[in-house]
Structure formats: structure tokens, C-alpha cells
ZAKOLRO-113321 format. One line per field, with one value per residue: x, y, z of N, C-alpha, C in turn; residue in three letters; chain. Coordinates in Angstrom, 1 decimal. Layout:
BEGIN
n_x <- (X|...)
n_y <- (Y|...)
n_z <- (Z|...)
ca_x <- (X|...)
ca_y <- (Y|...)
ca_z <- (Z|...)
c_x <- (X|...)
c_y <- (Y|...)
c_z <- (Z|...)
fiti <- (ALA|...)
kolnu <- (A|...)
END
This chain:
BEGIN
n_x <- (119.4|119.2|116.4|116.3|117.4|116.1|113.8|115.1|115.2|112.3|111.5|112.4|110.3|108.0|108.7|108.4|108.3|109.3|109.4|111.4|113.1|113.4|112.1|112.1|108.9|109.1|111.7|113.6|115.1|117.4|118.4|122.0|124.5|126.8|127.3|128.5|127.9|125.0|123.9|124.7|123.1|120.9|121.3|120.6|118.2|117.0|118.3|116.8|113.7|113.9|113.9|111.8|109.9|110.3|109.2|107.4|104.7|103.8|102.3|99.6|97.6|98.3|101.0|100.6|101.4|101.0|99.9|98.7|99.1|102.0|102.3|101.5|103.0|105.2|105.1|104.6|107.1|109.1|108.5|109.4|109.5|109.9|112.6|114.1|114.1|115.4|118.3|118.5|118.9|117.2|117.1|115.2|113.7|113.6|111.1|110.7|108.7|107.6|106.1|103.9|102.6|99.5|100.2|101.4|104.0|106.8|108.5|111.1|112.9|112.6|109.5|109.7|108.0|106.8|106.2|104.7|102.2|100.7|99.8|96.7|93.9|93.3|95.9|96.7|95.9|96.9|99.5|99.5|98.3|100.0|102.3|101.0|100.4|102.8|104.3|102.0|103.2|106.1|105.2|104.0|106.2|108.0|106.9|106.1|107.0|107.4|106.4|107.7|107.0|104.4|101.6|99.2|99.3|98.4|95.9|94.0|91.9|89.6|87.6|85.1|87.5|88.3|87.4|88.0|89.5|88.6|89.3|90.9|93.6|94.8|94.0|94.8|97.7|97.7|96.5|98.0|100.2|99.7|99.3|101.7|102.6|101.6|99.5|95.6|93.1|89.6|87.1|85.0|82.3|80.4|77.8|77.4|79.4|80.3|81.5|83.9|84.3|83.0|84.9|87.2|87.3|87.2|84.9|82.1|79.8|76.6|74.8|71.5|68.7|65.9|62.3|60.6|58.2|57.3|57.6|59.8|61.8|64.3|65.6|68.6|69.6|71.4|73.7|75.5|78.0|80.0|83.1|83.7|85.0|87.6|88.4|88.8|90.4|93.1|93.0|91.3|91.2|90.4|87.9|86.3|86.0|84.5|82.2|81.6|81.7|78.9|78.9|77.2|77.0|77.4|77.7)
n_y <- (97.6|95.5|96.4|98.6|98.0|96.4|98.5|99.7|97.9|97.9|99.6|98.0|96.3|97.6|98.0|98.6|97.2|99.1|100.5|98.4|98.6|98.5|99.9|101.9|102.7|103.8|105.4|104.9|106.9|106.0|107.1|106.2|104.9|104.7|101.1|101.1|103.5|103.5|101.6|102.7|105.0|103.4|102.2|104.7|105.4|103.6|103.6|106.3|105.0|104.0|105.9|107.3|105.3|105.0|107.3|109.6|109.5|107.1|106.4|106.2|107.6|106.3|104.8|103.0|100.8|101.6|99.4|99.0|101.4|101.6|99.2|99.7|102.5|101.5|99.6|101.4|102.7|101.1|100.5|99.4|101.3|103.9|103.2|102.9|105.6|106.2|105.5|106.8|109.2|110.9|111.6|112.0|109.9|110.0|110.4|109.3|109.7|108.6|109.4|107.9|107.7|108.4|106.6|104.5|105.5|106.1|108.9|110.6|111.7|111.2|112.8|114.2|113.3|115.1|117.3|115.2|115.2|117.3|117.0|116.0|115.0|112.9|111.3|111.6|109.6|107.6|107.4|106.7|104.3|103.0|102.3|100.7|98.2|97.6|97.2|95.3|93.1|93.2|91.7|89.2|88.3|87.3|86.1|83.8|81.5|82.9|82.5|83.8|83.1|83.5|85.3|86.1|85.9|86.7|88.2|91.0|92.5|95.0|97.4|99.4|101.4|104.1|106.5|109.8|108.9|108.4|109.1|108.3|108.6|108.6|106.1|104.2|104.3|102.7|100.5|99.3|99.0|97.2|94.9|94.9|93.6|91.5|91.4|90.3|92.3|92.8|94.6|95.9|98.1|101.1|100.7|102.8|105.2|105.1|104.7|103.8|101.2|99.4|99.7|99.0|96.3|93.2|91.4|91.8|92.2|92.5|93.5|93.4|94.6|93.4|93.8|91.4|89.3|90.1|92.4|93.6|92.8|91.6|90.3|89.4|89.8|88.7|89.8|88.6|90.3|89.5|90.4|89.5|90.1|91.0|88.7|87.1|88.5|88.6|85.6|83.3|80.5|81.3|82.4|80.3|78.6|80.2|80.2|77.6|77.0|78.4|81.2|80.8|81.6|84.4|85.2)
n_z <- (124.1|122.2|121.8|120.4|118.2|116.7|116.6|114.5|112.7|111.6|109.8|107.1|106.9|105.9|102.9|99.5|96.1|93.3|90.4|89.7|91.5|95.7|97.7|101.1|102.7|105.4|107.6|110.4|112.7|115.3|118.4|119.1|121.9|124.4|125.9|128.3|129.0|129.2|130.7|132.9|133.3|133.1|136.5|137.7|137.5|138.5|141.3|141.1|141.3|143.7|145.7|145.0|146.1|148.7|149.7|151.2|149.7|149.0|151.2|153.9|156.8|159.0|158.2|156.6|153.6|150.5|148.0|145.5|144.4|144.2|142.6|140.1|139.5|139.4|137.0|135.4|135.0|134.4|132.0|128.4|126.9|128.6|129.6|127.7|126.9|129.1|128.7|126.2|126.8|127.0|124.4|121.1|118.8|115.4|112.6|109.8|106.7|103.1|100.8|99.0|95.7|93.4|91.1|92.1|92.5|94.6|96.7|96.1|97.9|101.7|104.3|107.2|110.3|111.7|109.7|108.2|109.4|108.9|106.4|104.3|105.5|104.3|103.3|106.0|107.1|105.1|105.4|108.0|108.3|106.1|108.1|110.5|109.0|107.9|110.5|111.7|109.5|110.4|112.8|112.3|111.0|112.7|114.2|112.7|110.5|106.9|103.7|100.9|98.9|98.0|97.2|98.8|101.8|104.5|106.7|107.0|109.1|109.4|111.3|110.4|108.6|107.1|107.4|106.6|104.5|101.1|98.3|95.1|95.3|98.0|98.9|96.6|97.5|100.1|99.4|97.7|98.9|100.8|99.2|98.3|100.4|100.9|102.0|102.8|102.5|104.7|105.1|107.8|107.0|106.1|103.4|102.2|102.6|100.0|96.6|96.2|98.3|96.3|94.4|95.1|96.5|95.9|96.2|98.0|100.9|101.6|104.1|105.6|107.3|108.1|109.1|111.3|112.3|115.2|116.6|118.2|117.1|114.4|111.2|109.6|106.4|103.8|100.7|98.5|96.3|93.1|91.7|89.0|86.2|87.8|88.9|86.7|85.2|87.4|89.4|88.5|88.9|91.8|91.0|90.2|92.3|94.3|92.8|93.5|96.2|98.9|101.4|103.8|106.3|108.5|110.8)
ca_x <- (120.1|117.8|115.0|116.9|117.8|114.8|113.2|115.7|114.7|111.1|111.4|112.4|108.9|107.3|109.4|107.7|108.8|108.7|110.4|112.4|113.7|113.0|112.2|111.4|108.3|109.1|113.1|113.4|116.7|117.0|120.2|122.9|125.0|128.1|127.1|128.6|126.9|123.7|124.1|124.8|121.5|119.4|121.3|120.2|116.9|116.6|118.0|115.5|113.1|113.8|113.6|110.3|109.0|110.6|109.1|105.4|103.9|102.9|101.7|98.6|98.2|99.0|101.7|100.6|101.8|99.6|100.6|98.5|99.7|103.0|102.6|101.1|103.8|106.5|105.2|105.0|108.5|109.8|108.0|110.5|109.6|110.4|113.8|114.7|114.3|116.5|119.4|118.7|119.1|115.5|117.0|114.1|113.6|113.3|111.0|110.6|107.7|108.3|104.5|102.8|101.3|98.3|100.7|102.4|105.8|107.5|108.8|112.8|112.9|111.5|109.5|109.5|106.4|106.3|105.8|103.6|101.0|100.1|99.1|95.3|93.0|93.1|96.9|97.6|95.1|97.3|100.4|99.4|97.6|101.1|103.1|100.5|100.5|104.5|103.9|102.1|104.0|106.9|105.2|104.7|107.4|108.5|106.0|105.8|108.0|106.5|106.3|107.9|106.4|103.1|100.8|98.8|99.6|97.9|94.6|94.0|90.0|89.5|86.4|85.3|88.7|88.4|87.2|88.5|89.7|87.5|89.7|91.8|95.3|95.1|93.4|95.7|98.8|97.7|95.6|99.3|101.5|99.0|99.6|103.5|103.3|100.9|98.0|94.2|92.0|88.6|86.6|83.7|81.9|78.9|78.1|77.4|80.4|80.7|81.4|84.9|84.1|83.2|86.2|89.0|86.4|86.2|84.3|81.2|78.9|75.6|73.7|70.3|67.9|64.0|61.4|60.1|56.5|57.9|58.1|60.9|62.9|64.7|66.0|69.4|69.4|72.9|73.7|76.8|78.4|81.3|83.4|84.3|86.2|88.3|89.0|89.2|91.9|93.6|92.8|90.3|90.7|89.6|86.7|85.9|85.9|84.0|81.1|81.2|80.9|78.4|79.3|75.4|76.5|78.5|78.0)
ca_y <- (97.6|94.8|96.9|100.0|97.2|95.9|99.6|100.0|97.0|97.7|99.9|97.5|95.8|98.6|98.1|97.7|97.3|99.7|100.6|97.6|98.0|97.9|101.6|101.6|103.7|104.6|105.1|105.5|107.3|105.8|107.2|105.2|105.1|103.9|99.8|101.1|104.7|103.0|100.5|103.8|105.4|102.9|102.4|106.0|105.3|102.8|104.5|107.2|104.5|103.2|106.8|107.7|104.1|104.9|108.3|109.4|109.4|105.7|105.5|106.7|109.0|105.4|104.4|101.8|101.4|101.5|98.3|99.1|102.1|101.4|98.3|100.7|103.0|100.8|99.1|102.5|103.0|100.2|100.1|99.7|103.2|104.8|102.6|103.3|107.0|106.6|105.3|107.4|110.5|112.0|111.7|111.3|108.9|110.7|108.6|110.1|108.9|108.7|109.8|107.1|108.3|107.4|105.5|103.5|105.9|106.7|109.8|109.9|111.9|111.1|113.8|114.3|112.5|116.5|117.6|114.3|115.4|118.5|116.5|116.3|114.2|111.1|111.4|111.4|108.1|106.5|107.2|106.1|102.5|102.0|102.0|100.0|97.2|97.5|96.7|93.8|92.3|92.5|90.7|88.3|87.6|87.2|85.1|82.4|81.7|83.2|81.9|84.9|83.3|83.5|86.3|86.8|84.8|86.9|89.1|92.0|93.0|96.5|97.8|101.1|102.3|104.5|108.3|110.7|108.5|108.2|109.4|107.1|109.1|108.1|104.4|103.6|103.8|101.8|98.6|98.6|98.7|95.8|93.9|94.2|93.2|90.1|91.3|90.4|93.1|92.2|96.0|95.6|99.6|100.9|101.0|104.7|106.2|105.5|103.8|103.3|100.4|98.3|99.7|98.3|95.1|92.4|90.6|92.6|91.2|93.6|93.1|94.5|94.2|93.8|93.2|89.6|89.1|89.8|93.6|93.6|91.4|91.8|89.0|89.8|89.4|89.3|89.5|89.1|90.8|89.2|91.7|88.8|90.6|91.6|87.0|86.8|88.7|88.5|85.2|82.7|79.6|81.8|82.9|79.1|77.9|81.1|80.0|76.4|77.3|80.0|81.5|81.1|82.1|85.8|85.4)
ca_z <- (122.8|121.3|121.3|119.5|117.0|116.3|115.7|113.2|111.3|111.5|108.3|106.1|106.8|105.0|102.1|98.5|94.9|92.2|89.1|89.7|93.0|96.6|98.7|102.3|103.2|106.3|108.0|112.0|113.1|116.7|118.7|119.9|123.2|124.8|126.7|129.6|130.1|129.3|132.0|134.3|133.2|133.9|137.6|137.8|136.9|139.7|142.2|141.6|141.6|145.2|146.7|144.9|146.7|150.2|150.2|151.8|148.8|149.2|152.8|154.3|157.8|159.5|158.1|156.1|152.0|149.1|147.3|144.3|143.7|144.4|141.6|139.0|139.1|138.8|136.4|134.2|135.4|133.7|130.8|127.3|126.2|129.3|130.1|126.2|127.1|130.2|127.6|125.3|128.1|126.5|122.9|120.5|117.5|114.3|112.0|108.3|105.8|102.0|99.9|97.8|94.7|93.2|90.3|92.8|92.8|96.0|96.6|96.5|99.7|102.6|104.7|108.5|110.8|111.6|108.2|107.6|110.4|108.3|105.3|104.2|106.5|103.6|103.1|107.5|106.9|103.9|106.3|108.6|107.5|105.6|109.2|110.5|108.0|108.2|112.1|111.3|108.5|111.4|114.0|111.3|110.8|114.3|114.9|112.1|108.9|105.9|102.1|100.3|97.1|98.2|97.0|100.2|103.1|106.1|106.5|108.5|109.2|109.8|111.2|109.4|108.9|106.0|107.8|106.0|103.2|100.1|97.1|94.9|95.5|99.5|98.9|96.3|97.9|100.8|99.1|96.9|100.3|100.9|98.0|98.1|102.2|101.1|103.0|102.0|103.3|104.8|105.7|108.2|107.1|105.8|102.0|102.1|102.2|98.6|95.9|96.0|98.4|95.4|93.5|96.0|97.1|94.3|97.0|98.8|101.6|102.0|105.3|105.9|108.4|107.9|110.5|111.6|112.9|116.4|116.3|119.0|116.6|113.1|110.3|108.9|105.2|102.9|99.4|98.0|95.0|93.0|90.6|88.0|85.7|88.3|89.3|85.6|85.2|88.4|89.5|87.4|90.0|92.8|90.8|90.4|93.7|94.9|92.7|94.1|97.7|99.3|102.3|103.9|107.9|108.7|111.9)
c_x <- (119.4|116.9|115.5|117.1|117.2|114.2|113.6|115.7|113.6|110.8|111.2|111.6|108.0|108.0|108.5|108.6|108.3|109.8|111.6|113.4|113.1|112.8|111.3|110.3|108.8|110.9|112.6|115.3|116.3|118.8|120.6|123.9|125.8|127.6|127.2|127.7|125.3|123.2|123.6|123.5|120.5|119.9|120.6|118.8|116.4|117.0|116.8|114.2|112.7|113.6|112.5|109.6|109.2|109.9|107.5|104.5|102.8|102.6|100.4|98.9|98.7|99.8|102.1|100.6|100.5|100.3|100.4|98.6|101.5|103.6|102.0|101.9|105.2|106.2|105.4|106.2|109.2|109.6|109.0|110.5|110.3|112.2|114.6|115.2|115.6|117.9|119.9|119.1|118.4|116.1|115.7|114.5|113.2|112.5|110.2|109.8|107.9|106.3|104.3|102.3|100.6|99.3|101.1|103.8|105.8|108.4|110.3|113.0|111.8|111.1|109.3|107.9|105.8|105.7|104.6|102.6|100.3|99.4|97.7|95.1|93.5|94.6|97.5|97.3|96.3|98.7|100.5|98.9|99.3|101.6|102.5|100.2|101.9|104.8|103.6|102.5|105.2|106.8|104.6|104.9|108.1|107.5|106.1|106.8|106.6|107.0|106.1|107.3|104.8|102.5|100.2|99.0|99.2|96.8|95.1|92.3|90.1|88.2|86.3|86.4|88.6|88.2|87.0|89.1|88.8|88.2|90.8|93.4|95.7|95.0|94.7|96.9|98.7|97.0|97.2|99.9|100.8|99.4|101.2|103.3|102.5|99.8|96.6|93.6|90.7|88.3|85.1|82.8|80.5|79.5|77.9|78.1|81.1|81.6|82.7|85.4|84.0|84.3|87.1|88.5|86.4|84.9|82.9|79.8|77.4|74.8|72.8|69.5|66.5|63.4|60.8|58.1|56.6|58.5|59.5|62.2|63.3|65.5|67.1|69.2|71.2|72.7|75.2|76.9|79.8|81.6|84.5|85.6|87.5|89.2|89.3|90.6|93.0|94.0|91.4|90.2|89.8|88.2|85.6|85.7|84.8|82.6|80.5|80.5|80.6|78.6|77.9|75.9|78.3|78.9|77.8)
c_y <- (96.7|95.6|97.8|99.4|97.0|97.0|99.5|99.3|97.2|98.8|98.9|96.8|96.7|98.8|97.8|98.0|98.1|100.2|99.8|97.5|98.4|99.9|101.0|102.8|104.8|104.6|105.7|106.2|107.1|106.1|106.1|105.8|104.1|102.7|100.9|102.7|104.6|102.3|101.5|104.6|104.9|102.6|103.8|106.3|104.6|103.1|105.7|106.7|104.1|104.6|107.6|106.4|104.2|106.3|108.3|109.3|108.3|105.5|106.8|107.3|107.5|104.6|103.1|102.1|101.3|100.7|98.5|100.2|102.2|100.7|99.6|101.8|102.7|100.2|100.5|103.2|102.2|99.2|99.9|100.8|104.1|104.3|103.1|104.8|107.4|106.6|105.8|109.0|111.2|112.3|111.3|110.6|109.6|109.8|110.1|108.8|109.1|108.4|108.8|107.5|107.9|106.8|104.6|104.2|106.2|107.6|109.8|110.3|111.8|112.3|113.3|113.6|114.3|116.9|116.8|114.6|116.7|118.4|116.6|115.1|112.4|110.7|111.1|109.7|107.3|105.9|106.1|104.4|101.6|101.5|100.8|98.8|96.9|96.5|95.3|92.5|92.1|91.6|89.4|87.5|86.7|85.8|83.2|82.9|81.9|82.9|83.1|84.7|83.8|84.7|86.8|85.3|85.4|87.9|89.7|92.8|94.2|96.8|99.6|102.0|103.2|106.0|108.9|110.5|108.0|108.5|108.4|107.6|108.9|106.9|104.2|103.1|102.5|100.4|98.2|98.5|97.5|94.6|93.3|93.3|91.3|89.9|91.4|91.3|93.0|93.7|95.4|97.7|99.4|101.5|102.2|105.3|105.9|104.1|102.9|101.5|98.7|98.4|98.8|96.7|94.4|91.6|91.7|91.9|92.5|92.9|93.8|93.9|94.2|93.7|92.1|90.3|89.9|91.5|94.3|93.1|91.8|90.8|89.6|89.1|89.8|88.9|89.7|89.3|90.5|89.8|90.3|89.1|90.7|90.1|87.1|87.1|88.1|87.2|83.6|81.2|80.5|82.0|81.1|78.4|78.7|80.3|78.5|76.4|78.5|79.8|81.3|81.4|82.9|85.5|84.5)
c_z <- (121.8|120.8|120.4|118.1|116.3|115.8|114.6|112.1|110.9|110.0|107.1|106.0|105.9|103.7|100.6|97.2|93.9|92.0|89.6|90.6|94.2|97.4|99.9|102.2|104.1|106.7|109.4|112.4|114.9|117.5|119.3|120.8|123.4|125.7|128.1|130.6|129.3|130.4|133.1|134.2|134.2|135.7|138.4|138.4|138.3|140.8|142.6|142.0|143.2|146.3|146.5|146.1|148.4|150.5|150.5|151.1|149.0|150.6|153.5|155.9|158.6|159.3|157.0|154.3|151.1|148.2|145.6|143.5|143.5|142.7|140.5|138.5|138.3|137.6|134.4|134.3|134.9|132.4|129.9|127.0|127.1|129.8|128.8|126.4|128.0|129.5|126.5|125.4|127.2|124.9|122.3|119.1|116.4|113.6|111.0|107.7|104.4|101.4|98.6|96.7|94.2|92.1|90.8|92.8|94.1|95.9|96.8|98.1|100.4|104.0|106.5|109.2|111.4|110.7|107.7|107.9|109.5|107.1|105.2|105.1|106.1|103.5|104.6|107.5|106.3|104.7|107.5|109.1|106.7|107.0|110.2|110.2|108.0|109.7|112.0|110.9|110.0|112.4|113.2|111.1|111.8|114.8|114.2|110.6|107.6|104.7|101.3|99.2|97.1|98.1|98.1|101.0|104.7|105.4|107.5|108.5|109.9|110.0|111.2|109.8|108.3|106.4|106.6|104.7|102.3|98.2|96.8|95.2|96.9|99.6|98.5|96.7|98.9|100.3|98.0|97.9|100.6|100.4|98.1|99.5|102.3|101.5|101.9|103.2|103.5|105.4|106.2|107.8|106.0|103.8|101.6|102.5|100.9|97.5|95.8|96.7|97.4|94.7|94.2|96.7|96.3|95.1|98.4|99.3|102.0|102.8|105.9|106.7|107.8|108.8|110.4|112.4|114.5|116.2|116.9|118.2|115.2|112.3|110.0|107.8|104.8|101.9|99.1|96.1|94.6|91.7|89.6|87.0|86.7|88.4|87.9|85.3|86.0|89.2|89.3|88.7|91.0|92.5|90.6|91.9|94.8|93.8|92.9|95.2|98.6|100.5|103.0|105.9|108.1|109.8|113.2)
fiti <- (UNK|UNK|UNK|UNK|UNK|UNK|UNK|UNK|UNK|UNK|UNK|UNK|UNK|UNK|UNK|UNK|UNK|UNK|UNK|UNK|UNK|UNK|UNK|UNK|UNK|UNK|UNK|UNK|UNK|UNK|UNK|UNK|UNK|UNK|UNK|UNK|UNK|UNK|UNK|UNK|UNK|UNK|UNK|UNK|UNK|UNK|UNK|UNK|UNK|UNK|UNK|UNK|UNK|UNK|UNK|UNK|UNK|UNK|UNK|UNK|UNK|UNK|UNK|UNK|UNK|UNK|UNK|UNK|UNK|UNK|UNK|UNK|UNK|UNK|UNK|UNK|UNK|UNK|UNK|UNK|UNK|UNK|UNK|UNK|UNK|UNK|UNK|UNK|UNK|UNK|UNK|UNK|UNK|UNK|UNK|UNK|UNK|UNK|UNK|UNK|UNK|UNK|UNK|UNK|UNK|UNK|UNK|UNK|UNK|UNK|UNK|UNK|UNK|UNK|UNK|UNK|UNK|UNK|UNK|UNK|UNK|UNK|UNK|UNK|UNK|UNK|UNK|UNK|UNK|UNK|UNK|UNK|UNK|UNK|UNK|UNK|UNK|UNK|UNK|UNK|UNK|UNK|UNK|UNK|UNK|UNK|UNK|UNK|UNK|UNK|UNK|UNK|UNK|UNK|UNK|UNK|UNK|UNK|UNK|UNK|UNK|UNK|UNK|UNK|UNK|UNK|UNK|UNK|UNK|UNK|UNK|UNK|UNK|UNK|UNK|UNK|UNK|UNK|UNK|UNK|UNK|UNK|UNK|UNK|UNK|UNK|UNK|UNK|UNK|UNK|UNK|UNK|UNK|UNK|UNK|UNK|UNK|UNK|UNK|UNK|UNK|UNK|UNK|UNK|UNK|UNK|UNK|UNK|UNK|UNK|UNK|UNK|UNK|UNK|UNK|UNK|UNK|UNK|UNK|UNK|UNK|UNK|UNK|UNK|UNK|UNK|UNK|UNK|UNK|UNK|UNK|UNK|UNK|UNK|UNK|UNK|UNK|UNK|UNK|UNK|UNK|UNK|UNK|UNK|UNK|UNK|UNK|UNK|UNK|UNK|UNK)
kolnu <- (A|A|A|A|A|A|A|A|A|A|A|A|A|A|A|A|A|A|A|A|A|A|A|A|A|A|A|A|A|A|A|A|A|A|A|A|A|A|A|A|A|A|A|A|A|A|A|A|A|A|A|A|A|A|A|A|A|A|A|A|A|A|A|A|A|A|A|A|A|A|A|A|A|A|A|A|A|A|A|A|A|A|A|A|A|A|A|A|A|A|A|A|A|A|A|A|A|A|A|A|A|A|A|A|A|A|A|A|A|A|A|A|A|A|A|A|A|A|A|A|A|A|A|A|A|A|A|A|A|A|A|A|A|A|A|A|A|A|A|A|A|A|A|A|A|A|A|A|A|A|A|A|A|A|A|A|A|A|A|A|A|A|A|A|A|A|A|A|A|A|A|A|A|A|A|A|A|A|A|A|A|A|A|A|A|A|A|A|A|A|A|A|A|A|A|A|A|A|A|A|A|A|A|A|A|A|A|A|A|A|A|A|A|A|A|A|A|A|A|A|A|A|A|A|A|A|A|A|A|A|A|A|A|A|A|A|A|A|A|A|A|A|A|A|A|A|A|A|A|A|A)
END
């Protein structure tokens, strides 16, 4: 019953502000059940358990058990998902997504994770990066008290996440679900999938290889590029402190 609880909060992690009030991205419909014929479920469950483990399955032509498969099963026997299931007697979780647009609106209704899946390539991406970022922001939370005033207060480093996303009506929504959730984004990818890289980057680290004396061997070289305008506006300390101290080792 915790855990059913907990799904059901995990929306309101994905939650952002626009036109002056608060919309969740995502909503989960998780069924509910009576304490007591949940209880009797999972007895159910574990009964079946103890007559899978007594049966020949686990013992070889002499008699003897298979310990590690024995532990392997059980332990996928009493995972949360599958115990959830047992309580839920194979009900499923409905979970509806609500479309981003490149302005920052949110769509009033929200569409099926069915319906979502049929979306364009950059659009399954945007979806999917929000719910992900949502995820995060909950564990969190969970984890450590957060400074609601605080503009960014966690990072998340992605290495080349971007696929199929390249256009600003898929980005945008997600570097704004960013912004509302607090997150600074750090992308490890290559600069040839386009330019949009420096669009959504005020901060860009280029690392190139040359060759050393030592033909077996190669120097990394970096350069970095800082989109001023962008600290001016946005933040003018930052852009001061960034040209005090250089970053001189990536790795």
C-alpha cells in the first residue's frame, strides 16, 4: 500500500508552472484494494511459492537442490512489481502524458502512454526525458531536503541522449521541464549532430584529438565556448566567475 502511494505521488514531481499555475505532466491511475483481500493475495502468492520450490524443478537426477537457482527465482518472485501485481490481481496502472509545446503550454488533456508511443521519434524522446527528470526530482527529494528557492540545485549528465531529438518543438519542452524541476544539464555528445547543441548549451567544451610524436599515442586538446549574451542576461555573476577560473583538466 506504501508503494501504490508513493506511485501516485510521483506525478506531482513532474509538475511545472505556466500561465500562472501549476499542471502535472504526467498522472498515474494505480488501482486500489480492500487491506484484507490484499493480505490474502499475497498468502496466495506464497503458497504458490513454496510448491514451485518443493517441486522437481529444483533438484537434479540425484536428488540434490539447485540453490542458485532456487535464490534467483525467488528473488524475481518477490520483487515490488510482481507482489504489487499479486494485489492488484493483474490490474494495470494507467499512466497518461500531457504534450509540451514548443511555447511552454501544456496541453489540457492528457493522452494515454498508448497513444504517447505513436508520437514522432523526437516527441517519444521529449516524453520520455520529462518522466525521467520527474523520477529524479523524486528521489531527490527523498533523499535530501531541497531549497525550493533555489534556481538549480541538482545536475543530471547524460551521455549522448539526444537520438532522434534535434528540433526545437521536442528540446524545448524538455530543457523547460528542466528549468521548472531545478535541473542543470551537462550533455557528454558529439558536436555533429547540429547546431542546436550550442542553442540549448551556454557553456560548450570541444575535445579533439591530434597525434603526439609517439604514433600509437594521441594529445587531447579542448576549447571552450562561453555564449555571453546568454550570462548577461540570465545571470551576469555567473558569467564573472566563469571568466576568473578556467577549467584546465576534463578528465
Amino acid at each position: 500500500m506504501t508503494l501504490a502511494d508513493e506511485l501516485r505521488l510521483l506525478p506531482r514531481k513532474t509538475r511545472v508552472k505556466v500561465e500562472g499555475g501549476w499542471k502535472e505532466i504526467f498522472s498515474f491511475d494505480v488501482p486500489e484494494w480492500e487491506e484484507r483481500e490484499g493480505k490474502e493475495e499475497l498468502r496466495q502468492h506464497i503458497d504458490w511459492m513454496i510448491r514451485e520450490l518443493e517441486s522437481s524443478k529444483y533438484r537434479d537426477e540425484q536428488g540434490n537442490e539447485n540453490n542458485t537457482l532456487m535464490k534467483n527465482d525467488l528473488e524475481k518472485w518477490l520483487q515490488s512489481q510482481q507482489l504489487l501485481r499479486q494485489v492488484m490481481q493483474q490490474k494495470t496502472i494507467k499512466v497518461k502524458c500531457r504534450k509540451v509545446t514548443v511555447d511552454g503550454k501544456v496541453s489540457g488533456f492528457p493522452t494515454s502512454w498508448e497513444s504517447s508511443n505513436l508520437w514522432s521519434g523526437g516527441e517519444k524522446w521529449s516524453k520520455n526525458m520529462a518522466l525521467f527528470l520527474g523520477i529524479l526530482n523524486y528521489l531527490a527529494e527523498k533523499r535530501q531536503a531541497i531549497n525550493p528557492r533555489a534556481k538549480r540545485y541538482r545536475t543530471v549528465i547524460m551521455d549522448n541522449p539526444f537520438g532522434k531529438a534535434s528540433s526545437d518543438h521536442v528540446l524545448n519542452p524538455v530543457f523547460f521541464i528542466a528549468e521548472q524541476l531545478g535541473f542543470q544539464m551537462i550533455a557528454l555528445t558529439a558536436l555533429g549532430e547540429g547546431k542546436f547543441i550550442r542553442d540549448y548549451f551556454p557553456i560548450v567544451y570541444s575535445c579533439r584529438l591530434r597525434s603526439a610524436t609517439d604514433e600509437d599515442k594521441y594529445i587531447m586538446t579542448n576549447e571552450k565556448e562561453i555564449r555571453h549574451a546568454f550570462f548577461k542576461d540570465h545571470d551576469p555573476i555567473a558569467l564573472s566567475r566563469l571568466g576568473d577560473h578556467e577549467q584546465t583538466v576534463l578528465f
